[in-house]
C-alpha positions in Angstrom: -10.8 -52.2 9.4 -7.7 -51.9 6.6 -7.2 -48.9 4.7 -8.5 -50.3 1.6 -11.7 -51.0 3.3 -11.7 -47.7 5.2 -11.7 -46.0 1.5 -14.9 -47.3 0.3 -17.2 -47.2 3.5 -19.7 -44.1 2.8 -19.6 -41.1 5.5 -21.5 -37.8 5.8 -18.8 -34.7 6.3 -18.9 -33.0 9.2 -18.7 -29.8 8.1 -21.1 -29.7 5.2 -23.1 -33.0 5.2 -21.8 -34.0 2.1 -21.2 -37.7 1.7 -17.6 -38.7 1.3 -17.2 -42.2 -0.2 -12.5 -41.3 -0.4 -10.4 -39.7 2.1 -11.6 -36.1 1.5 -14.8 -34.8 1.2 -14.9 -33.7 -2.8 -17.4 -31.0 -2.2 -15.1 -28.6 1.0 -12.1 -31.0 1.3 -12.4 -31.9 4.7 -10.4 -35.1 6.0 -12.6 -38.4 6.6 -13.2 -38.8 10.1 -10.9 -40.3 12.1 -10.5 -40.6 15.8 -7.7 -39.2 17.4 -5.0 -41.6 18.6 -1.4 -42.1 19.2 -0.5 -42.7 15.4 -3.1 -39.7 14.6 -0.6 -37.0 17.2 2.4 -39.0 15.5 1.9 -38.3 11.7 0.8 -34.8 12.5 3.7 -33.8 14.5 5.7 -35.3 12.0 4.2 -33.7 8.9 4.7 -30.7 10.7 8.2 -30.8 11.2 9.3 -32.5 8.2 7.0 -29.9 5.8 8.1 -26.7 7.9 11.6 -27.6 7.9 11.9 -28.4 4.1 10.2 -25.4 2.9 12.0 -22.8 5.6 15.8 -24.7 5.2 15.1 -24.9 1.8 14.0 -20.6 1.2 17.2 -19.6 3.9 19.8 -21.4 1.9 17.9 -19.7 -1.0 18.4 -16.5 0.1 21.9 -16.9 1.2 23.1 -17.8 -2.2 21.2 -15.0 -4.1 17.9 -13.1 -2.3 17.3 -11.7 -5.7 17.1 -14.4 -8.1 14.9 -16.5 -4.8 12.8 -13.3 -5.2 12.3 -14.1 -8.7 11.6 -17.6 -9.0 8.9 -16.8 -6.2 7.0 -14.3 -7.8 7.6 -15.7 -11.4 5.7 -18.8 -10.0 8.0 -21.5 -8.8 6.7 -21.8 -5.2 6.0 -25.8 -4.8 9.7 -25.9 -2.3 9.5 -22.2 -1.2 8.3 -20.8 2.0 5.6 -18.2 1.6 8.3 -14.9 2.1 6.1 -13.1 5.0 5.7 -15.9 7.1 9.1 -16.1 6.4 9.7 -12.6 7.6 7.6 -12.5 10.4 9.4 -16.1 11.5 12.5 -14.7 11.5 11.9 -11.2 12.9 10.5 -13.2 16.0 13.4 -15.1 16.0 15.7 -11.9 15.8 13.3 -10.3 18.5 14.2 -13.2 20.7 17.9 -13.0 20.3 18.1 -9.3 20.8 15.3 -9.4 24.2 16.6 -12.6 25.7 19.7 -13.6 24.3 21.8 -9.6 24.0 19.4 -7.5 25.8 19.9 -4.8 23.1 16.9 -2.3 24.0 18.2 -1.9 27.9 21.7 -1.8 26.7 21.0 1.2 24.5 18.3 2.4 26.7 21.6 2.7 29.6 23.9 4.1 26.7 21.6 7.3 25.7 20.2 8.2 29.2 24.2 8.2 29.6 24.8 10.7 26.7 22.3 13.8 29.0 21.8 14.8 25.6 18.1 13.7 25.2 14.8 13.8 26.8 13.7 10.9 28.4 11.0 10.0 25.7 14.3 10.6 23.1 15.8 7.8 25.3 12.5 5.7 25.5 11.7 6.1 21.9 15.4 5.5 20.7 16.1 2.4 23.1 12.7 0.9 21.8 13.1 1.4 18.2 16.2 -0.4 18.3 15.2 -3.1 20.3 12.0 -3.6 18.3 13.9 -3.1 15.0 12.8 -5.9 13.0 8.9 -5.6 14.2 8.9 -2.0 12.6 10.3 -3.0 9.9 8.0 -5.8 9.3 5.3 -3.4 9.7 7.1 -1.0 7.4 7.0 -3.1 4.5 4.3 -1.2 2.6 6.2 1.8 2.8 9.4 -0.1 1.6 7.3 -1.6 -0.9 5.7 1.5 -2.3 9.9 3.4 -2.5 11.3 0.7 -4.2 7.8 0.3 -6.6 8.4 4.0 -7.4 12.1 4.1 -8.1 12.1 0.6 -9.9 8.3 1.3 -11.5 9.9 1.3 -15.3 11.1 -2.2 -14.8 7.3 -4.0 -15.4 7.0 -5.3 -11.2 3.9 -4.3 -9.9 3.4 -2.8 -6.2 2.3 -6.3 -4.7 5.0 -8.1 -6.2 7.6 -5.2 -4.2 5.6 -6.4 -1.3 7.0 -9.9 -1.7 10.6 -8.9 -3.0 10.7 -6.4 0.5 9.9 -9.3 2.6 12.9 -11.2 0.7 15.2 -8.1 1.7 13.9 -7.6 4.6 14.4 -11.9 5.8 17.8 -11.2 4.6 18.6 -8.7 6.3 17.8 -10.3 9.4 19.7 -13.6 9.0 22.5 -11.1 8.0 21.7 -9.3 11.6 21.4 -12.5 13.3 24.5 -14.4 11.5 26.7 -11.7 11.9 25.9 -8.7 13.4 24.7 -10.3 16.8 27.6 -12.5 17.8 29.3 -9.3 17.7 27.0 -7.4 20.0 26.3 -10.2 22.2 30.9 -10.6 22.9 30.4 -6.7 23.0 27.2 -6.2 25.6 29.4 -5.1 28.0 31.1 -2.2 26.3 28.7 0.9 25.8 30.7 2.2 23.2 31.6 -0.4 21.2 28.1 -1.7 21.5 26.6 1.4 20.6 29.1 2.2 17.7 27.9 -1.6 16.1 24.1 -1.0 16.7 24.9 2.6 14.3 26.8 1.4 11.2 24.5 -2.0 11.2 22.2 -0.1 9.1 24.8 0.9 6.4 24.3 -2.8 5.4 21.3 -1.7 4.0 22.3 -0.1 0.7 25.0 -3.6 -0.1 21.8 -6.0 0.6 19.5 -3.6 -1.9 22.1 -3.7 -4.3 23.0 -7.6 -4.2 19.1 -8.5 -4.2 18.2 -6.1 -7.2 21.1 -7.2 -9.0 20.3 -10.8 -8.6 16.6 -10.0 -9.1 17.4 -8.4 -12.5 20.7 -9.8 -13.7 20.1 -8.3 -17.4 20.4 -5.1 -16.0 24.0 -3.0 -15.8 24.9 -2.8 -12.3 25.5 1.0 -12.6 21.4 1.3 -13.2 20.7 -0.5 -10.5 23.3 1.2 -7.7 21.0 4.9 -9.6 17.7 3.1 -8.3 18.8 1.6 -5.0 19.6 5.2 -4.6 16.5 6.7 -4.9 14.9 3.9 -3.4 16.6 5.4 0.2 15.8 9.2 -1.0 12.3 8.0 -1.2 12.4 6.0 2.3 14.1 8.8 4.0 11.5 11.7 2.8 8.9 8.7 3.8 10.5 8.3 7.6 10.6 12.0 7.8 7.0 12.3 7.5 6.0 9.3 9.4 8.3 10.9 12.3 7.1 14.3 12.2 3.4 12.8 12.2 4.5 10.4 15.2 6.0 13.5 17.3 2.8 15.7 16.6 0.7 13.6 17.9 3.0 12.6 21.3 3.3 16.1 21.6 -0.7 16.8 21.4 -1.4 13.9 23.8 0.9 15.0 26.0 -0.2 18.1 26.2 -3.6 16.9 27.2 -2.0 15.1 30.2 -1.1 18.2 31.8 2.4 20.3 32.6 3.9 16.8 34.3 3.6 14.9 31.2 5.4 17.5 29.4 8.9 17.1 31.3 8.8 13.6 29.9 10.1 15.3 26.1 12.5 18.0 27.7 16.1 17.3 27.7 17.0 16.7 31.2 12.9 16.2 32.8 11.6 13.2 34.7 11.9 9.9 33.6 
């Protein structure tokens, strides 16, 4: 049967009985019925590849040209070539998860570096080794809290708290293909220097304020640089006093668990206890 005469023959959707006399059902938009061959598995696989790849090649040279100004165009409503920003993230964080797990083993490199210090607990060593290695999935789970600093500090400036959603997972994609460009080739030729290793993994972070600068400044390029540096700089006040709290909370609650689990689980947070 041609195409042409495919279009016209009458079929009730599957999904709500309605009858489709085109390619789509006009009443839910479900696809005519077709059964599932070779050139069925071959346009699929290649709609997925060619879609996936435009949109996600097209939104990371975006972002490596100017984060802010991608930001923008996003949330200002020019979408049609971008890919949606927290798939994006998510994407990329598992992709920097994989790198750092598989590729560097970062978390038992600086799980071997602080149970070397005999400075912490081992839960300090646990919880530090972990956080690190895990980075980029905390973060991802921390964008509301990013969100709601740089909604506060930037509030004057018309962007409402959902739209920071969307320009945090911008910064946040950035800063992991800055991590994965970057700041893992060097960790990977230094995996087998503690030190070194360590001393990377530390001043990574101090990226951080540079990308927040660069993104708001390409986000809001009518606005004197000196203003934003002021507001990038209480966005961190703000995420600091936020991770104390969320930290304090955190340890509070270990604490009361573990005392629940009797006098063993205890040496687990004393400097020097079982591992």
């Amino acid at each position: 049967m041609s195409e042409a005469t495919n279009k016209t023959v009458e079929q009730t959707c599957l999904n709500c009985d309605y009858t489709i006399d085109e390619n789509f059902c006009r009443h839910c938009g479900q696809k005519r019925f077709k059964r599932i061959d070779k050139k069925y598995v071959t346009d699929e696989i290649q709609y997925l590849l060619i879609h996936t790849n435009k949109g996600f090649l097209y939104t990371i040279k975006k972002l490596i040209k100017s984060p802010g100004k991608t930001a923008r165009e996003f949330i200002e409503g020019n979408r049609v070539n971008h890919y949606k920003p927290l798939l994006l993230t998510f994407i990329l964080s598992g992709i920097s998860a994989f790198i750092s797990f598989k590729i560097i083993g970062l978390a038992s490199i600086m799980k071997e570096f602080y149970t070397g210090q005999h400075l912490n607990s081992p839960f300090m060593n646990d919880y530090l080794a972990i956080s690190t290695g895990y980075n980029s999935f905390i973060m991802l789970g921390l964008i509301p809290i990013f969100a709601l600093t740089t909604w506060i500090a930037f509030h004057k400036w018309r962007a409402n708290y959902y739209e920071h959603i969307v320009m945090n997972a911008y910064i946040l994609s950035t800063y992991t293909l800055v991590s994965i460009l970057f700041v893992y080739p060097i960790l990977f030729l230094l995996r087998h220097n503690l030190s070194y290793f360590a001393t990377i993994v530390s001043f990574a972070s101090l990226i951080v304020p540079f990308i927040l600068i660069w993104f708001f400044k390409g986000y809001y390029p009518e606005k004197p640089l000196k203003q934003v540096v002021w507001r990038v700089l209480a966005t961190l006040g703000l995420t600091l006093v936020a991770f104390g709290i969320l930290m304090v909370t955190l340890m509070i609650g270990i604490f009361i668990y573990l005392i629940t689990q009797g006098p063993e689980a205890l040496e687990y947070i004393k400097p020097g206890g079982a591992a």
